[in-house]
C-alpha positions as CSV (number, residue, x, y, z in Angstrom):
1,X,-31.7,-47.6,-0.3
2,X,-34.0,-47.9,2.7
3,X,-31.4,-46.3,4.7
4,X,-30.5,-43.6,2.6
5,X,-34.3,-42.7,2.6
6,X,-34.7,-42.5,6.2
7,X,-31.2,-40.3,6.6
8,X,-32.9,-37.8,4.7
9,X,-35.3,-36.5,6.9
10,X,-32.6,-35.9,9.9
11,X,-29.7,-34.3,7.7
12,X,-33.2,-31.7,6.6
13,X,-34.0,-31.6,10.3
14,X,-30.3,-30.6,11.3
15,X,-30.1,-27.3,8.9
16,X,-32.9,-25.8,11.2
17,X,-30.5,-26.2,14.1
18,X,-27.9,-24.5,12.7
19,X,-26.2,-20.9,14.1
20,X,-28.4,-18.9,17.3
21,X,-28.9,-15.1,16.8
22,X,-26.0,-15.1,19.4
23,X,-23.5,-16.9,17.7
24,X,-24.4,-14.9,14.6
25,X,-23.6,-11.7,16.0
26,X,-19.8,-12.9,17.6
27,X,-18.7,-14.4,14.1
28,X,-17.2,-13.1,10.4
29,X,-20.1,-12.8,7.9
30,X,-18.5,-15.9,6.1
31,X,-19.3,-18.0,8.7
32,X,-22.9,-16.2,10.3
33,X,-25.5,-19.2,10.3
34,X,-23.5,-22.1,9.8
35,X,-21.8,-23.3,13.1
36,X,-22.2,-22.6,16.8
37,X,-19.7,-22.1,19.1
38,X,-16.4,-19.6,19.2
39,X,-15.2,-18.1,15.6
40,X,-11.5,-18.1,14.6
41,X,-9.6,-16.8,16.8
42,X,-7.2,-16.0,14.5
43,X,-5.7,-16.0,11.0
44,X,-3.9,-19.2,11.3
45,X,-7.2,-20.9,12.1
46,X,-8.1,-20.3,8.2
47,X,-4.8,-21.5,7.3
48,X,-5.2,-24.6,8.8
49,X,-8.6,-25.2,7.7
50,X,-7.6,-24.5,4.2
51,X,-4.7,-27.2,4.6
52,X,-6.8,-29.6,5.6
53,X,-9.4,-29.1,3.2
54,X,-6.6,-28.9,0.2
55,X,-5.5,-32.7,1.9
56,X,-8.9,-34.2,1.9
57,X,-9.5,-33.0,-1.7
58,X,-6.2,-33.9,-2.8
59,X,-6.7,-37.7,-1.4
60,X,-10.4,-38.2,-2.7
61,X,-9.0,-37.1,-5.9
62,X,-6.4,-39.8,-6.0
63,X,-8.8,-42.5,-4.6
64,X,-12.0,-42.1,-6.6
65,X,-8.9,-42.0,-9.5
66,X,-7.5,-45.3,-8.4
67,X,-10.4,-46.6,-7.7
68,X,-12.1,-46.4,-11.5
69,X,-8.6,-47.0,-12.8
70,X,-6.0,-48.9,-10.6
71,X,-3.3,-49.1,-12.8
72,X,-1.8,-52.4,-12.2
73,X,-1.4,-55.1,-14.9
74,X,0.7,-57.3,-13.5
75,X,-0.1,-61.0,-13.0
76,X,1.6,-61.0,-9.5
77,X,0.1,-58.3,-8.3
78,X,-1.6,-58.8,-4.8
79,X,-5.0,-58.2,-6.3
80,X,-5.0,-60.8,-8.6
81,X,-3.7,-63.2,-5.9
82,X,-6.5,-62.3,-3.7
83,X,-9.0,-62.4,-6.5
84,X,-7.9,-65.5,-8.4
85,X,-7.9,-67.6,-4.4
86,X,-11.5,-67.3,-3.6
């Protein structure tokens, strides 16, 4: 908890840092403020980034799903053989 407490101050500090008047004039409104740096250089770059995004979701989905319920009630499943041996 002590940790997450002290995080908190830097992930604050780090909005401040965030997109120069520079890099705000050079990108697409979507994105003015947010990052630094080059903007897409073209559509394909929000194709990709929409993939990926769609892959993470799609994955933490399926693990905070199998994590709350995994599914398996078999008694030689390799859970309970690592469970019942320690």
């Amino acid at each position: 908890m002590r940790k997450i407490l002290l995080t908190i101050p830097f992930l604050l500090s780090t909005v401040w840092a965030l997109g120069c008047p520079v890099c705000e004039r050079n990108k697409p409104k979507i994105l003015r403020g947010i990052t630094h740096g080059s903007g897409p250089e073209s559509r394909w770059d929000y194709i990709i980034v929409c993939i990926a995004i769609a892959i993470v979701l799609y994955t933490l989905f399926f693990s905070i799903k199998w994590l709350i319920r995994p599914g398996e009630k078999s008694d030689r499943h390799i859970k309970r053989f690592i469970l019942n041996n320690e």
